[in-house]
PyMOL CGO cylinders between C-alpha atoms (Angstrom):
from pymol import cmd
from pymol.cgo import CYLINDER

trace = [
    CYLINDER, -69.06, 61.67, -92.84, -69.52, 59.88, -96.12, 0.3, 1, 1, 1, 1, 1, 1,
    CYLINDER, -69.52, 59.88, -96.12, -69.48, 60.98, -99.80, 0.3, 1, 1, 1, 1, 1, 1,
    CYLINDER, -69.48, 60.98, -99.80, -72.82, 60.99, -99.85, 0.3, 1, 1, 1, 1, 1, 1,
    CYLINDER, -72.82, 60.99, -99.85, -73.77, 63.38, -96.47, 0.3, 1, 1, 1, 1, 1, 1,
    CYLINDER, -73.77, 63.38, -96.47, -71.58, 66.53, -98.62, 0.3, 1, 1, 1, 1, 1, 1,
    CYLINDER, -71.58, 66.53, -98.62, -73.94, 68.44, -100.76, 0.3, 1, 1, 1, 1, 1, 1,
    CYLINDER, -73.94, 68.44, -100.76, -73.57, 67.82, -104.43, 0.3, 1, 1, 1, 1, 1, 1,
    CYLINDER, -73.57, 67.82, -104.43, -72.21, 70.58, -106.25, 0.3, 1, 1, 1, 1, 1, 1,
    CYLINDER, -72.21, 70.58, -106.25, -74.22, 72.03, -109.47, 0.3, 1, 1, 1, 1, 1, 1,
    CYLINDER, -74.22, 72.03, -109.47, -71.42, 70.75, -112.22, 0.3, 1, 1, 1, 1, 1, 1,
    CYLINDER, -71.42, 70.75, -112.22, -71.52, 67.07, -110.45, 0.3, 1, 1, 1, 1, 1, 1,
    CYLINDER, -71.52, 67.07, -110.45, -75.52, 66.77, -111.31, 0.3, 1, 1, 1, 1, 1, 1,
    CYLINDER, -75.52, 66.77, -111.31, -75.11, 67.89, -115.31, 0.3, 1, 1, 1, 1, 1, 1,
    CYLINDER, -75.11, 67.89, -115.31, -74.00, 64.38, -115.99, 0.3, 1, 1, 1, 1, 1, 1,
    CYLINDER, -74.00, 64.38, -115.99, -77.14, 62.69, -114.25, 0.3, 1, 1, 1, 1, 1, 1,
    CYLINDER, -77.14, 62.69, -114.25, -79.79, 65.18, -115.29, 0.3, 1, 1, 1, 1, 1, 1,
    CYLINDER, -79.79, 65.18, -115.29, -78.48, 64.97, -118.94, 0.3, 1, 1, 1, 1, 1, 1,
    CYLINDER, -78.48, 64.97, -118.94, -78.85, 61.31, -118.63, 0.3, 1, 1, 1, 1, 1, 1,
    CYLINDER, -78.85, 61.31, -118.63, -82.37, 61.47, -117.54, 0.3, 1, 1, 1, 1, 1, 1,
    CYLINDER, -82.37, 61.47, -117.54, -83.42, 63.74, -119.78, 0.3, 1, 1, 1, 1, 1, 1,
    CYLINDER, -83.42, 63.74, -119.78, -81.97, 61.66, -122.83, 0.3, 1, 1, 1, 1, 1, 1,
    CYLINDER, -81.97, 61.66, -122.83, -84.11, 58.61, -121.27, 0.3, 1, 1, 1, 1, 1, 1,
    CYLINDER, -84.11, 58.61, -121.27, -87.12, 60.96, -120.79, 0.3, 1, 1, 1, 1, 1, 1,
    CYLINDER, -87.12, 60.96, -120.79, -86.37, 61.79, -124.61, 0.3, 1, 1, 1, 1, 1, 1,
    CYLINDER, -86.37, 61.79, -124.61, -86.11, 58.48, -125.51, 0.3, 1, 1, 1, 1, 1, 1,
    CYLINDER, -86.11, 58.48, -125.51, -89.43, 57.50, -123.89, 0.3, 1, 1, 1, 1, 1, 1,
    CYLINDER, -89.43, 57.50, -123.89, -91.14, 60.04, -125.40, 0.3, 1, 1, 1, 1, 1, 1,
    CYLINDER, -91.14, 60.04, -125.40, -90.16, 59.25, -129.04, 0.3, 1, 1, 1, 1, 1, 1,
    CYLINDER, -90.16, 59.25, -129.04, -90.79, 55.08, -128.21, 0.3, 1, 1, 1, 1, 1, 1,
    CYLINDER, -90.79, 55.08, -128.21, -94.39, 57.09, -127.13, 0.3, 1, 1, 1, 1, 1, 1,
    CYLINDER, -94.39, 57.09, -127.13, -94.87, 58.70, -129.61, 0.3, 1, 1, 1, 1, 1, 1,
    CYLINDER, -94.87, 58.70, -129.61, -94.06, 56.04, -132.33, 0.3, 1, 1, 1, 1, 1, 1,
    CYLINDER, -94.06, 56.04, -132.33, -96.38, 54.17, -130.46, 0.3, 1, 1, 1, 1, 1, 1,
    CYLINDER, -96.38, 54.17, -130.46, -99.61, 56.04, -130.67, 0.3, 1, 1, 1, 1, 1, 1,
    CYLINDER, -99.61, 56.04, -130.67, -98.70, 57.07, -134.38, 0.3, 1, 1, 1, 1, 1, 1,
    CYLINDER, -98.70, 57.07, -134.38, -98.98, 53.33, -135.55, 0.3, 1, 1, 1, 1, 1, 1,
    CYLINDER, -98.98, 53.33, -135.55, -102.32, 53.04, -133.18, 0.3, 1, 1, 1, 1, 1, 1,
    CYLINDER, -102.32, 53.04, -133.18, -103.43, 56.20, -134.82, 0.3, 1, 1, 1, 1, 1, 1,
    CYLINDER, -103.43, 56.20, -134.82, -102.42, 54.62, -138.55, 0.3, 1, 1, 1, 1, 1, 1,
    CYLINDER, -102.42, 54.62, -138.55, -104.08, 51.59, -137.73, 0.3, 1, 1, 1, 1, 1, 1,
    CYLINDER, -104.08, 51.59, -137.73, -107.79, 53.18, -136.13, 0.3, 1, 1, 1, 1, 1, 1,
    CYLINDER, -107.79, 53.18, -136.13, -107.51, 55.48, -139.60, 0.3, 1, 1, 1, 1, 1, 1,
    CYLINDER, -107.51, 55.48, -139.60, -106.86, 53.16, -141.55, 0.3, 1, 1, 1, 1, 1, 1,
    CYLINDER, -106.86, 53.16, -141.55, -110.05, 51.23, -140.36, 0.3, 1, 1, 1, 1, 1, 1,
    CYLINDER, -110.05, 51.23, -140.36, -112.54, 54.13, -140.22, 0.3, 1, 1, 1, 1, 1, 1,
    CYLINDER, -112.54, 54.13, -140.22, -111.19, 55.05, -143.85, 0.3, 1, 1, 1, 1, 1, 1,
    CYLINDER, -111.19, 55.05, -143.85, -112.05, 51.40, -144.78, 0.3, 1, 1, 1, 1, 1, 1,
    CYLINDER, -112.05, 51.40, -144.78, -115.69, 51.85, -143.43, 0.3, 1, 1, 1, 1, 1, 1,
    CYLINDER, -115.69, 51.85, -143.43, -116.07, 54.99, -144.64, 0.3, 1, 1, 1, 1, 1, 1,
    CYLINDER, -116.07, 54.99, -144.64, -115.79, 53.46, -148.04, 0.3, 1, 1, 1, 1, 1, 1,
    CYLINDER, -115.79, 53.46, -148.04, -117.67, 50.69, -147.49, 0.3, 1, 1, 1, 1, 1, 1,
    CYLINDER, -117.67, 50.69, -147.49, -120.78, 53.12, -146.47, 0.3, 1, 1, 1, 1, 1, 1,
    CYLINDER, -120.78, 53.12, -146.47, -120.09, 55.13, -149.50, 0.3, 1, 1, 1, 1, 1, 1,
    CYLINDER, -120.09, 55.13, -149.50, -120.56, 51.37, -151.66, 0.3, 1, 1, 1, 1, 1, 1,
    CYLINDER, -120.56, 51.37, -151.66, -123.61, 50.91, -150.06, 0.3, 1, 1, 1, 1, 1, 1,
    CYLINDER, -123.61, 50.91, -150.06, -125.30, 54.11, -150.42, 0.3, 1, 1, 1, 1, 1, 1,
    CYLINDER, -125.30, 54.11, -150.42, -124.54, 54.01, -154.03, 0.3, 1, 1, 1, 1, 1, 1,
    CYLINDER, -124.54, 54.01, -154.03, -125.83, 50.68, -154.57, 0.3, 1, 1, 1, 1, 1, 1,
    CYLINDER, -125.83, 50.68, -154.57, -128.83, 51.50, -152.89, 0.3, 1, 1, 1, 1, 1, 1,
    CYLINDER, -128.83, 51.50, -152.89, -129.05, 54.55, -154.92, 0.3, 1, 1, 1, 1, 1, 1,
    CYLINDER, -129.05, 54.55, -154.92, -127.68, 52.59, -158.59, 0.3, 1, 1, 1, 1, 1, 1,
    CYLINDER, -127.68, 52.59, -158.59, -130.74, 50.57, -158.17, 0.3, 1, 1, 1, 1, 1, 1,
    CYLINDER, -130.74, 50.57, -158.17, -133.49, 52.78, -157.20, 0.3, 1, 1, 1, 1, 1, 1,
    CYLINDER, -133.49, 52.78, -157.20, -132.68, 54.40, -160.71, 0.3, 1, 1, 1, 1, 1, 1,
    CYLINDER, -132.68, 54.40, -160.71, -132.53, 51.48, -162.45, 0.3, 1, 1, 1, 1, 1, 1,
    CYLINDER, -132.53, 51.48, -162.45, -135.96, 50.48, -160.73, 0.3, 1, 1, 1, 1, 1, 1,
    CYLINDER, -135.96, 50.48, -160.73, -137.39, 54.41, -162.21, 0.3, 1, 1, 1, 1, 1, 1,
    CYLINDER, -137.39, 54.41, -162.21, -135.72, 53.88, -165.38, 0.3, 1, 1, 1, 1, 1, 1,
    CYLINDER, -135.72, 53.88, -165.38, -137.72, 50.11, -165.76, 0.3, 1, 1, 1, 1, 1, 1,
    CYLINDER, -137.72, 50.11, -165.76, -140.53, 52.12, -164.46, 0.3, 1, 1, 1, 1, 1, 1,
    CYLINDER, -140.53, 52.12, -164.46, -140.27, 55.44, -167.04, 0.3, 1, 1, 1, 1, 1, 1,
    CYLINDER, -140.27, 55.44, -167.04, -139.95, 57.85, -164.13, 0.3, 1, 1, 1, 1, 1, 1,
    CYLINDER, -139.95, 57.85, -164.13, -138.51, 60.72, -164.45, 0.3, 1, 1, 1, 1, 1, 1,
    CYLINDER, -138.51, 60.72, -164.45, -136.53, 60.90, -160.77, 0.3, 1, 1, 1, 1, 1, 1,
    CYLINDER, -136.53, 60.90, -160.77, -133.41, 60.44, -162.47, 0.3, 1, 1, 1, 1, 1, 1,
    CYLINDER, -133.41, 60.44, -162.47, -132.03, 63.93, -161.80, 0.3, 1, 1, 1, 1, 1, 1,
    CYLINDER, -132.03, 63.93, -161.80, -133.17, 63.45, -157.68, 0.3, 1, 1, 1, 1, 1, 1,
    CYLINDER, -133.17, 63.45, -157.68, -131.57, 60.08, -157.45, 0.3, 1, 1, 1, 1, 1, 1,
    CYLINDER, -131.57, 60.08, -157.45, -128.40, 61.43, -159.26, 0.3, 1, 1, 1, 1, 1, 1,
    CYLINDER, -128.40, 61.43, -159.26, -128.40, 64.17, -156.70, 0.3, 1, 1, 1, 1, 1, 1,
    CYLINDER, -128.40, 64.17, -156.70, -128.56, 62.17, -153.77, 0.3, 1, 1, 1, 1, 1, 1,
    CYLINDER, -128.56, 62.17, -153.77, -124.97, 60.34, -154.71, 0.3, 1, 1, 1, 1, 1, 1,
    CYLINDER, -124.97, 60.34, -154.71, -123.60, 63.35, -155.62, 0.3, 1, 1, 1, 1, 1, 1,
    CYLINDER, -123.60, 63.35, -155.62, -124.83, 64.47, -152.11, 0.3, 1, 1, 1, 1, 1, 1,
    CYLINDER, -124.83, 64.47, -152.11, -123.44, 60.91, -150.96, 0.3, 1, 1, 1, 1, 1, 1,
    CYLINDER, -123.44, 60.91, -150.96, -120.40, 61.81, -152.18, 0.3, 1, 1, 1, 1, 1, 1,
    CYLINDER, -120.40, 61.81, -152.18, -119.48, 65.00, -151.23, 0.3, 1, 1, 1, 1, 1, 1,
    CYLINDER, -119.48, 65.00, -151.23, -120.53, 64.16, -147.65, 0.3, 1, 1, 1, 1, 1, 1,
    CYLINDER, -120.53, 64.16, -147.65, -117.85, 61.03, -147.87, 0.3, 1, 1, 1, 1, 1, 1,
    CYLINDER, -117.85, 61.03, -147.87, -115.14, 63.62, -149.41, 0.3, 1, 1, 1, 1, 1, 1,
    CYLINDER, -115.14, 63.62, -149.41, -115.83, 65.80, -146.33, 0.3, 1, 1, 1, 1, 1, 1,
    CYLINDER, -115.83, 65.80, -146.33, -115.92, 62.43, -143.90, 0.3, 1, 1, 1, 1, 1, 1,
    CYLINDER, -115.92, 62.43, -143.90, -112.57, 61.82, -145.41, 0.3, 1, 1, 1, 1, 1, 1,
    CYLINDER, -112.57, 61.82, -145.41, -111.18, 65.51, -144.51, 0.3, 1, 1, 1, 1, 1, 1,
    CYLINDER, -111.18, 65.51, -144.51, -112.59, 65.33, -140.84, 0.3, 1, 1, 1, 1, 1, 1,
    CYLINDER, -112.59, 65.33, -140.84, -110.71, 62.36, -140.45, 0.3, 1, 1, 1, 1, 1, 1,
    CYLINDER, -110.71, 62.36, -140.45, -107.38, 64.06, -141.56, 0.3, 1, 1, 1, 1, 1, 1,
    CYLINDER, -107.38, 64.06, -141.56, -108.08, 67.06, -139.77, 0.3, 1, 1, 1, 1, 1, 1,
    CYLINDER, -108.08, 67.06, -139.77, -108.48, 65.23, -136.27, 0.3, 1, 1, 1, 1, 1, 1,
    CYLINDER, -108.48, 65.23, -136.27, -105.19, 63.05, -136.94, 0.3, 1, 1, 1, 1, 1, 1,
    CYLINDER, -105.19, 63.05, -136.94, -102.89, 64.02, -134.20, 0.3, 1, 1, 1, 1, 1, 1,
    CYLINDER, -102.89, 64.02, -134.20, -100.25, 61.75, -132.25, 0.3, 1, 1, 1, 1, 1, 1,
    CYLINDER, -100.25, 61.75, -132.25, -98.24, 64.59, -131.53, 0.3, 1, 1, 1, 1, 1, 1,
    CYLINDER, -98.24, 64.59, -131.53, -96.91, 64.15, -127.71, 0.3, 1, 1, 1, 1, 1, 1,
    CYLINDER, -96.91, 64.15, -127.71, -94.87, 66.84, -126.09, 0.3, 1, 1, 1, 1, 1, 1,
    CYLINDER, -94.87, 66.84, -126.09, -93.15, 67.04, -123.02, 0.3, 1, 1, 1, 1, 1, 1,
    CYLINDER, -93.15, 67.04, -123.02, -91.84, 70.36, -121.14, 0.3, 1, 1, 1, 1, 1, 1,
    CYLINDER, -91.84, 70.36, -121.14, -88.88, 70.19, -119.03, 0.3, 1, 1, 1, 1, 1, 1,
    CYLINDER, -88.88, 70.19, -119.03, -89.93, 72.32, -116.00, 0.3, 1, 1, 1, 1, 1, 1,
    CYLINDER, -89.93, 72.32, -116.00, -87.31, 72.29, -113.06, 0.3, 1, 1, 1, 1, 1, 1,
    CYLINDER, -87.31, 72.29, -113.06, -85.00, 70.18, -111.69, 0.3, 1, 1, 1, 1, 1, 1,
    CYLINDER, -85.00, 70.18, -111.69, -84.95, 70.44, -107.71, 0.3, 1, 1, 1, 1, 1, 1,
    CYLINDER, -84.95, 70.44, -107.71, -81.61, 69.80, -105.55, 0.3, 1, 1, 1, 1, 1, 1,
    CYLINDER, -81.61, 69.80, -105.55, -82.53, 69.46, -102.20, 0.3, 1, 1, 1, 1, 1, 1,
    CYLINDER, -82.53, 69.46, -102.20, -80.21, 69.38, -99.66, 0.3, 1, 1, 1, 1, 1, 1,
    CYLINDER, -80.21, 69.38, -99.66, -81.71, 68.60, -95.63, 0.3, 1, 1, 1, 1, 1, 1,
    CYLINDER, -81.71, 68.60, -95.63, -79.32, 68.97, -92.50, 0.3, 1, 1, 1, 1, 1, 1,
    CYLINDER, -79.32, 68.97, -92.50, -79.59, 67.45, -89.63, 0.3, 1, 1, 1, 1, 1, 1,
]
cmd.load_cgo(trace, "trace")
C-alpha cells in the first residue's frame, strides 16, 4: 500500500486547510477591493450627474424668474420654492446614494469534509 491509500489523520490536514483558508481569505479581500473601487467609481459618476441635474434645474428655474422679474410678476416666491424644492430633493438624492453604498462581501466557513472510501 502507498502513503496515500492510509487515511489521513486530523493533525496532518491543519496545515492544508489553514492554507486554503488563507487563499480563500486572500481572495476575498482581492474581491472585495475590487468591487469597492467599482462601487467608488459608479458613485462617483451618479454623484457627478446628480449635480449636473441639479445645474440644470436651477438654470431653468434662474431664468424663468428673471423672465417674471422683466415681466413685473409677482411668481417670485413660487419659482424660489421650486429650487428650494430642487434642492432638498438633490440633498436627499445624495443620501440615497450613501445609504445604498455597500461592497461589503462575506464569506462563512461551513465544514470541511474528510472522506475516507475502502475498497
Amino acid at each position: 500500500m502507498t502513503e496515500a491509500d492510509y487515511p489521513a489523520d486530523a493533525a496532518q490536514l491543519v496545515g492544508p486547510i489553514s492554507r486554503a483558508t488563507d487563499l480563500l481569505d486572500e481572495r476575498q479581500w482581492d474581491e472585495e477591493q475590487r468591487r469597492s473601487a467599482e462601487g467608488d467609481a459608479l458613485a462617483d459618476s451618479q454623484r457627478l450627474s446628480l449635480e449636473e441635474q441639479l445645474r440644470r434645474k436651477e438654470s431653468v428655474i434662474e431664468r424663468r424668474m428673471q423672465t417674471a422679474r422683466a415681466n413685473g410678476r409677482g411668481a417670485l416666491r413660487l419659482f424660489e420654492g421650486q429650487k428650494r424644492r430642487a434642492q432638498e430633493r438633490h440633498r436627499e438624492a445624495l443620501r440615497l446614494l450613501d445609504d445604498k453604498r455597500s461592497t461589503e462581501l462575506r464569506m462563512e466557513h461551513i465544514a470541511v469534509c474528510y472522506l475516507e472510501v475502502a475498497r
